[in-house]
N, C-alpha and C positions, 0 to 999 in steps of 0.2 A: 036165132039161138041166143039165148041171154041167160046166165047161171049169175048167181049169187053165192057168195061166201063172206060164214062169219067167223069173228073172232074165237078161238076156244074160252071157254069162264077161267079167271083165275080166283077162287076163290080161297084158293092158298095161299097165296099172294097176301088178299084180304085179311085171312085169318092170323097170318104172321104179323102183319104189320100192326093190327089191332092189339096183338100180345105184347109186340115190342111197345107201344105207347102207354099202354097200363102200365108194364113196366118202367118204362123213363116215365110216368105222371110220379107215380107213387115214388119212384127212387127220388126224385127233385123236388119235393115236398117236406124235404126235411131239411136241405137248405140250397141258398137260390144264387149259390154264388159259382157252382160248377156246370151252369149253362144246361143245366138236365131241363130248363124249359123250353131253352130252343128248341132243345131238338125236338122236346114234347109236342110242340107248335110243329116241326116240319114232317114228325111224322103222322101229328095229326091231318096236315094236308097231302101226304101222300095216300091215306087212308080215302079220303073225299075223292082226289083222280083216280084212283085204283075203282070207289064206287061207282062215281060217274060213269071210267069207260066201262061198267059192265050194264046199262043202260041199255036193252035191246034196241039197235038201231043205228046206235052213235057211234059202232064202224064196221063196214063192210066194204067189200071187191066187188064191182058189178059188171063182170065179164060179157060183151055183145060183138057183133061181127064187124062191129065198129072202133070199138075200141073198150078201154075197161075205164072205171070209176071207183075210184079210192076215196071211202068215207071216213073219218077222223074229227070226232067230236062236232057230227053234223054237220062236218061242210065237204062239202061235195071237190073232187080237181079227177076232171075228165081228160084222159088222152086216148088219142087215135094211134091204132097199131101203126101208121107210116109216121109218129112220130118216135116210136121207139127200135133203136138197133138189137138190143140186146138186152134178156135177162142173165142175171148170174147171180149165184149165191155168193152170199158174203158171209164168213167166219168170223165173229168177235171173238178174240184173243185175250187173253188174263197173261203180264206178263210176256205177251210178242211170241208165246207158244201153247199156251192152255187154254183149246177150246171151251168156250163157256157157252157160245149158243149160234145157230145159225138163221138168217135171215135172206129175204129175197132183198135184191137192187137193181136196175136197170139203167143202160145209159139210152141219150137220145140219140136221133137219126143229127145227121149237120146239117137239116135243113127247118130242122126247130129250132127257131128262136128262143136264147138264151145271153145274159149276162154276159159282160167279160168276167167279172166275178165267181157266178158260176161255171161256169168253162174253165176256171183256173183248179176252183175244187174239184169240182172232175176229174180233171187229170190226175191230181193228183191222188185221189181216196179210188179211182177208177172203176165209178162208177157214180151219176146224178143223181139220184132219187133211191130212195130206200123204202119198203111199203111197210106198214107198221104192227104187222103183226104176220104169223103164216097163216092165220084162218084153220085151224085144225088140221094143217098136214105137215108132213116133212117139208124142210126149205125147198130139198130137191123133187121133189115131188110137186111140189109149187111152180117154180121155174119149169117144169117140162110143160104142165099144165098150161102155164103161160106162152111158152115158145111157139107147142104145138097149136092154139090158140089164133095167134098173131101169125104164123106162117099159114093157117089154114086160113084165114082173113082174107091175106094178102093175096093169096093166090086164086078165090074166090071170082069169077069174073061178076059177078053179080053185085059184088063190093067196089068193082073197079074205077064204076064214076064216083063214089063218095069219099076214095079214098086220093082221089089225081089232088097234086099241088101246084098241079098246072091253075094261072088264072085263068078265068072266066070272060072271053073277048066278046064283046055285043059284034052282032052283025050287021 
């Protein structure tokens, strides 16, 4: 069993940002002392990552009975379902009460090796990893996908030796 998901296009995104730079070119061309070039410059690099990540390819979720594979600007970070305890949606907040968008996050099992560092952030934001986009579905709708996924894994006896943390004793 091996599914793929990708990103949804933001091409509105695109489109906005390109307006806003025409806009800050032309407004800062008449003089150069109210930083309208900066920003002309920063929104012209938000414009290039906004293009780059719509690059077929350069991210996607590669869900197997092994575990899943998070692509982000062509680089690959594989985990195995016995490394993760838990998905959960996570709500960005405007303000500490106005939702603005939801996203999936996971923490790990305590038998993945991790940081003291990271381990601290954890705690505290609770939860270590965040995936970088929902790939066309709702957060929740994402997270169940992933849960039922990863419990269907786990319980999988045919999964059972690939997935032991037990080591490997010669005889």
């Amino acid at each position: 069993m091996e599914r793929s998901l990708y990103p949804t296009r933001r091409l509105g995104r695109l489109a906005f940002l390109v307006l806003l730079w025409i806009v800050l070119t032309f407004r800062s061309s008449h003089t150069w002392r109210t930083g309208g070039a900066m920003l002309s410059f920063i929104c012209l690099m938000a414009i290039l990552l906004t293009a780059a990540s719509l690059i077929p390819g350069a991210t996607l979720l590669k869900l197997s009975s092994h575990g899943f594979t998070v692509r982000t600007w062509f680089r690959d970070e594989s985990f195995r379902w016995t490394d993760v305890k838990e998905f959960t949606m996570i709500t960005h907040r405007y303000l500490g009460f106005i939702p603005i968008r939801r996203s999936v996050g996971f923490r790990f099992s305590e038998t993945y090796k991790r940081n003291v560092l990271r381990r601290i952030a954890g705690a505290i934001v609770s939860f270590d990893r965040i995936l970088p986009d929902n790939f066309g579905m709702k957060a929740q709708q994402l997270v169940a996908l992933l849960e039922s996924t990863r419990r269907q894994a786990l319980t999988d006896p045919a999964n059972q030796y690939a997935m032991s943390s037990d080591p490997i004793v010669p005889e």
